[in-house]
MARRO-786224 format. One line per field, with one value per residue (C-alpha): residue in one letter; chain; x, z, y. Coordinates in Angstrom, 3 decimals. Each point is the difference from the previous one (the first is absolute). Example, Ala and Ser with C-alpha at 12.3 -4.5 7.8 and 13.67 -1.06 7.14 Angstrom:
BEGIN
rest = (a_s);
kette = (A_A);
px = (12.300_1.370);
pz = (7.800_-0.660);
py = (-4.500_3.440);
***
This chain:
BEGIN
rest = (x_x_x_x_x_x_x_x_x_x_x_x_x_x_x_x_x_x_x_x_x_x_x_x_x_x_x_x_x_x_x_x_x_x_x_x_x_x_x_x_x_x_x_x_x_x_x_x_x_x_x_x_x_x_x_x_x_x_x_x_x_x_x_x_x_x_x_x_x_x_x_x_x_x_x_x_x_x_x_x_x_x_x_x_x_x_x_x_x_x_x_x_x_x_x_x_x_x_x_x_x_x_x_x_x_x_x_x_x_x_x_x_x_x_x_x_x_x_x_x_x_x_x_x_x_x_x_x_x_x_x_x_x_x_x_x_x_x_x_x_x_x_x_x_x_x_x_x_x_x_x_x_x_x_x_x_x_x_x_x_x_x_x_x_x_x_x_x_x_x_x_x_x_x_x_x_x_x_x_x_x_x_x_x_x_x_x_x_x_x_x_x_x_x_x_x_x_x_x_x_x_x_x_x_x_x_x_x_x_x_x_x_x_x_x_x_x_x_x_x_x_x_x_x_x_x_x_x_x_x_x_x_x_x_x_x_x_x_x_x_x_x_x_x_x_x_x_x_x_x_x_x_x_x_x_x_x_x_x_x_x_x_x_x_x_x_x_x_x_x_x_x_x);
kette = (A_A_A_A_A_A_A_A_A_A_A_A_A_A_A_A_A_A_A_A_A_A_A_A_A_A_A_A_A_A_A_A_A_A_A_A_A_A_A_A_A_A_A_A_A_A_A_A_A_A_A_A_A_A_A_A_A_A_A_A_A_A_A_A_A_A_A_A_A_A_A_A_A_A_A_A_A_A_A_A_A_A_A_A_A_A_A_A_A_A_A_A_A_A_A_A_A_A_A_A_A_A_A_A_A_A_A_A_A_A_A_A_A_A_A_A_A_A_A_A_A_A_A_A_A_A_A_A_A_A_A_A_A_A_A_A_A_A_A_A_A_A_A_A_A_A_A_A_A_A_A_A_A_A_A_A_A_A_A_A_A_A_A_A_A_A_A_A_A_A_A_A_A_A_A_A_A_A_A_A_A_A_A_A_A_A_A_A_A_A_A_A_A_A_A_A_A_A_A_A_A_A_A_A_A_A_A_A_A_A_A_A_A_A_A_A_A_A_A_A_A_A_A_A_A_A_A_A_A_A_A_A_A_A_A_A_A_A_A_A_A_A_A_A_A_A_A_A_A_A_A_A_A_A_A_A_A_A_A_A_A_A_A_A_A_A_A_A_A_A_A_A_A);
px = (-20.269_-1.469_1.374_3.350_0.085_-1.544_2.905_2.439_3.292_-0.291_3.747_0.040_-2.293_2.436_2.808_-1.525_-1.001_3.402_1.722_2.655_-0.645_3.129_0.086_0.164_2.796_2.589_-0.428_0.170_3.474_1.358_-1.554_-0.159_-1.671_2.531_-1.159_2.201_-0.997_1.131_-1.899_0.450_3.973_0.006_-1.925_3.071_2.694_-1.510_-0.404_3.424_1.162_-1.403_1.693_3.193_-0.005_3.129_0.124_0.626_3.250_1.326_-2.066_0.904_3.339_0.773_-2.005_2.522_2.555_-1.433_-0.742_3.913_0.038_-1.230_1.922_3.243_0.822_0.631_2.473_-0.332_3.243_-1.524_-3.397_1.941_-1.292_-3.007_0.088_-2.241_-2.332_-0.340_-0.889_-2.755_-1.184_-0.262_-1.819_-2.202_-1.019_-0.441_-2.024_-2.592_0.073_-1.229_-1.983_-2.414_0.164_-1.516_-2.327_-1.511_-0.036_-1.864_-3.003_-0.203_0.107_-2.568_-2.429_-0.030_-1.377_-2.369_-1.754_0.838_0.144_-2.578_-2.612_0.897_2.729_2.220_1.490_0.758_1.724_0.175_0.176_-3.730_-1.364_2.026_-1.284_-3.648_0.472_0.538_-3.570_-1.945_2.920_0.534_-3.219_0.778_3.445_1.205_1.837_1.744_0.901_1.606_1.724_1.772_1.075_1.182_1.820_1.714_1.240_1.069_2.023_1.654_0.591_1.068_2.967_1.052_-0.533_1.278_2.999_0.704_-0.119_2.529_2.509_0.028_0.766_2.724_1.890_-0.209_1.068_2.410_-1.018_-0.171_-3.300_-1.835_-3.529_2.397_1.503_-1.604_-1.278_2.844_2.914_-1.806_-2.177_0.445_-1.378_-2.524_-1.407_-0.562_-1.939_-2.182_-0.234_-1.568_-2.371_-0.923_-0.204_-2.221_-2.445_0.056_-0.960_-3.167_-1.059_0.352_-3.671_2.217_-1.481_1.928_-0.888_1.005_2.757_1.196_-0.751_2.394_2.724_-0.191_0.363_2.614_1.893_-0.624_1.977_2.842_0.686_1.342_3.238_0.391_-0.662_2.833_2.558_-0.458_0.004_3.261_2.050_-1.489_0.923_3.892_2.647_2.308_-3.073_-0.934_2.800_-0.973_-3.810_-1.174_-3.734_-0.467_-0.959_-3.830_-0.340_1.970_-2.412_-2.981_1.758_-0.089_-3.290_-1.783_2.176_-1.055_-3.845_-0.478_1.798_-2.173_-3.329_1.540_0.503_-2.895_-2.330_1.752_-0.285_-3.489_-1.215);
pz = (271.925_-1.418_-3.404_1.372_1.424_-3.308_-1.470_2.505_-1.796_0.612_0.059_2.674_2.152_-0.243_0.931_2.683_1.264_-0.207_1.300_2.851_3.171_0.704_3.917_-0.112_-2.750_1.707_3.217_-1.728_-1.578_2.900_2.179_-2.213_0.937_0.679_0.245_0.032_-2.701_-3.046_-2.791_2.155_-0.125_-3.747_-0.948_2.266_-1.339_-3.622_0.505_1.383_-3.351_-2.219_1.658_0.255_-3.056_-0.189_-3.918_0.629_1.672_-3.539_-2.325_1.909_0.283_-3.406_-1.279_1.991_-1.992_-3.423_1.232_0.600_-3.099_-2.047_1.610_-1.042_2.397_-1.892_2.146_3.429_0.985_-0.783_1.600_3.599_2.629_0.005_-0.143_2.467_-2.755_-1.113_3.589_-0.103_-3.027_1.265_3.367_-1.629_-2.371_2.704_2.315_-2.451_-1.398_3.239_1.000_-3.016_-0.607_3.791_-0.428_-3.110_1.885_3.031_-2.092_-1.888_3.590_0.758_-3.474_-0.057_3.657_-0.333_-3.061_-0.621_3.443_1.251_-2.836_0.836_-2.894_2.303_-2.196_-3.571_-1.963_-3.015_-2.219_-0.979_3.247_0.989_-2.996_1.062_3.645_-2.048_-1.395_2.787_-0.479_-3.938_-1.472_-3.121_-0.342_2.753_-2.385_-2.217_3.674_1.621_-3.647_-0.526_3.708_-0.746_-3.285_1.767_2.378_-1.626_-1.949_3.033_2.009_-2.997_-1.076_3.626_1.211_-3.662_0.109_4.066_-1.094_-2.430_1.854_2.879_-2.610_-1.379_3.003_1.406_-2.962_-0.926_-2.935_-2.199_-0.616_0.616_-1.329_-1.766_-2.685_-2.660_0.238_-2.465_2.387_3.111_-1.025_3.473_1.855_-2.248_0.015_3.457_-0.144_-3.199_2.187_3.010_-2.354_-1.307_2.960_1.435_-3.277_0.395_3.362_-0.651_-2.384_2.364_1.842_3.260_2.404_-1.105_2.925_2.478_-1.742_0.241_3.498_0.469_-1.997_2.174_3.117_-1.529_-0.559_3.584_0.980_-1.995_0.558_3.979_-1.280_-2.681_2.329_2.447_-2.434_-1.531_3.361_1.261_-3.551_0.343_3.751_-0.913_0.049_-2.668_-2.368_-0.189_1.547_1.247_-1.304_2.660_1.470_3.040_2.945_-0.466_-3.397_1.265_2.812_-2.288_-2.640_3.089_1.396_-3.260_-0.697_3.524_-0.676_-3.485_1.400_3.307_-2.299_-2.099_2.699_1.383_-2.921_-0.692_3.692_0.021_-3.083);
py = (84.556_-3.206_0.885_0.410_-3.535_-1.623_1.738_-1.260_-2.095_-3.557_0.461_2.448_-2.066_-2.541_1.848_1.590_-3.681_-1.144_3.106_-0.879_1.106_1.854_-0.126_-3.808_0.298_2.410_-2.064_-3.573_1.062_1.211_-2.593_-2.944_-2.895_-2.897_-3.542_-3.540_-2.022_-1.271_1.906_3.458_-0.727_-1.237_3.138_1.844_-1.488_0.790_2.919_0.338_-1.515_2.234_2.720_-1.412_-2.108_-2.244_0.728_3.722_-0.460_-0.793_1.769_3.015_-0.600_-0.834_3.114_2.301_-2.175_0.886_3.778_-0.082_-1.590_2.563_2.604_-1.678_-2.097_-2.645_-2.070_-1.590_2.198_3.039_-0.658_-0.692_2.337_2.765_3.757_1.767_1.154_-4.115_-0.113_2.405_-0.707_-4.029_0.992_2.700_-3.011_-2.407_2.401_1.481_-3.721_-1.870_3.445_-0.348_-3.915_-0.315_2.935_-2.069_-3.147_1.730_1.064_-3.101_-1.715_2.613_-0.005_-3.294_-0.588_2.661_-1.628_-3.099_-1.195_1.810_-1.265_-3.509_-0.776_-1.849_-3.115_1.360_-2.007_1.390_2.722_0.065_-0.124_2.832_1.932_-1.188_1.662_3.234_-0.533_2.070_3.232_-0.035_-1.718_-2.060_1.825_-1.915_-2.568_2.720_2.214_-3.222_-1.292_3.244_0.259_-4.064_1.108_2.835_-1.640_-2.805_2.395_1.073_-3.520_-2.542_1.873_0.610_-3.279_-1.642_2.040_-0.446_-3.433_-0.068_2.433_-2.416_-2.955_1.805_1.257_-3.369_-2.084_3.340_0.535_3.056_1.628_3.054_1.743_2.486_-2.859_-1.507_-3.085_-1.691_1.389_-0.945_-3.935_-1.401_3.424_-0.237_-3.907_0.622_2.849_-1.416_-3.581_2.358_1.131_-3.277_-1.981_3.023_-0.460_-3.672_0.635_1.951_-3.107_-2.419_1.113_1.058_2.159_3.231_2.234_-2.840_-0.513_3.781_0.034_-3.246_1.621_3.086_-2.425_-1.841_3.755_0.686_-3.107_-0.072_3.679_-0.071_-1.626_2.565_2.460_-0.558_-0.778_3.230_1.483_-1.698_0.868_3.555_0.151_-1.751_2.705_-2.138_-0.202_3.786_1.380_3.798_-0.863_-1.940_0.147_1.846_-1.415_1.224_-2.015_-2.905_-0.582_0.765_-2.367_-2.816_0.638_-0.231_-3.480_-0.880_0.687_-1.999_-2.726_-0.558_0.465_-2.682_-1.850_0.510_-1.161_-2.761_-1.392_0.876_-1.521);
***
């Protein structure tokens, strides 16, 4: 017996440390904890505003665009209106989207306050203490674990966010552009998204806080998103805008209530603070 515990993985006892206790998590997300202050509805509203992100009302609208695109639809005309099968394929996309996407951000939400949280990392502020938390779990690897997971997903977020960025520019200013052109046919789509990147690089140069300044950007998302919300509601809900295609009365409601809730926790924070 002795043996066995001499043999025991340091990583194990670690994990075993930090495992979450599972009663107190099922009855914390069903009964969350709800206080009135400003850093509880900050952290709300960011949280709101990484699931509704303003940026992917046009990134995902414009990639339905260049899906039509591609399947000949090459005019305005001929991309009026939407088969049932466009339909499906839109809320199957949508559905297993959000389904997964919230899944992720529930375990992160849930990792993250089992370890670092719980071992007292409460104010990181950058990317090496984060990697230094990891210390305890993956031993000296912890800077090559938390780099790749950085890389990744910076791989994932810069040309979403770059290229959100530069589809909003360019329906606003109507101008042509799209991921699908080459850079000479489309130099205005794509100044803006090489300007996001460089202003984002600049940023990390300038010695700013960069996970403050995520969490900001996430409240800032949160905030502008209500009015996005119920205009895409009302034109969605607006019988001379999509004709026989209108919501029903379940998602119209749902469309308000979720408008009505990111606007009072807007509200709310920025009365409180």
């Amino acid at each position: 017996m002795t043996e066995k515990l001499q043999r025991r993985s340091p990583v194990k006892d670690v994990l075993e440390e930090l495992h979450p206790r599972w009663g107190q998590v099922l009855r914390s997300t069903f009964l969350p904890h709800i206080e009135l202050s400003s850093t509880y509805l900050a952290t709300f509203v960011g949280i709101l505003g990484t699931t509704i992100s303003p940026y992917l009302f046009f990134l995902q609208a414009a990639q339905a665009v260049e899906e039509e695109r591609k399947n000949g639809k090459l005019t305005v005309e001929s991309r009026r209106g939407s088969s049932d099968e466009d339909l499906k394929a839109a809320r199957t996309d949508v559905l297993t989207g959000m389904a997964y996407s919230n899944a992720i951000m529930y375990f992160i939400i849930l990792t993250t306050g089992a370890t670092l949280f719980a071992s007292g990392h409460r104010d990181i502020a950058t990317a090496g203490q984060a990697a230094e938390a990891l210390r305890p779990l993956a031993g000296n690897l912890a800077y090559i674990l938390f780099t790749i997971g950085l890389v990744g997903t910076g791989m994932l977020a810069v040309p979403v966010l770059a290229g959100s960025a530069a589809y909003a520019v360019a329906e606003g200013m109507d101008w042509e552009g799209s991921l699908d052109d080459r850079p000479p046919l489309s130099t205005k789509f794509y100044g803006v998204l090489a300007a996001a990147v460089v202003i984002g690089l600049a940023l990390d140069f300038l010695g700013l806080n960069p996970v403050r300044m995520l969490f900001w950007a996430a409240v800032l998302n949160g905030v502008l998103a209500p009015p996005l919300v119920v205009l895409v509601t009302m034109l969605t809900s607006d019988k001379t805008v999509m004709d026989d295609r209108v919501n029903k009365p379940i998602y119209r409601w749902l469309g308000w209530l979720t408008a009505a809730v990111m606007s009072a926790a807007a509200i709310g924070m920025i009365a409180i603070s």
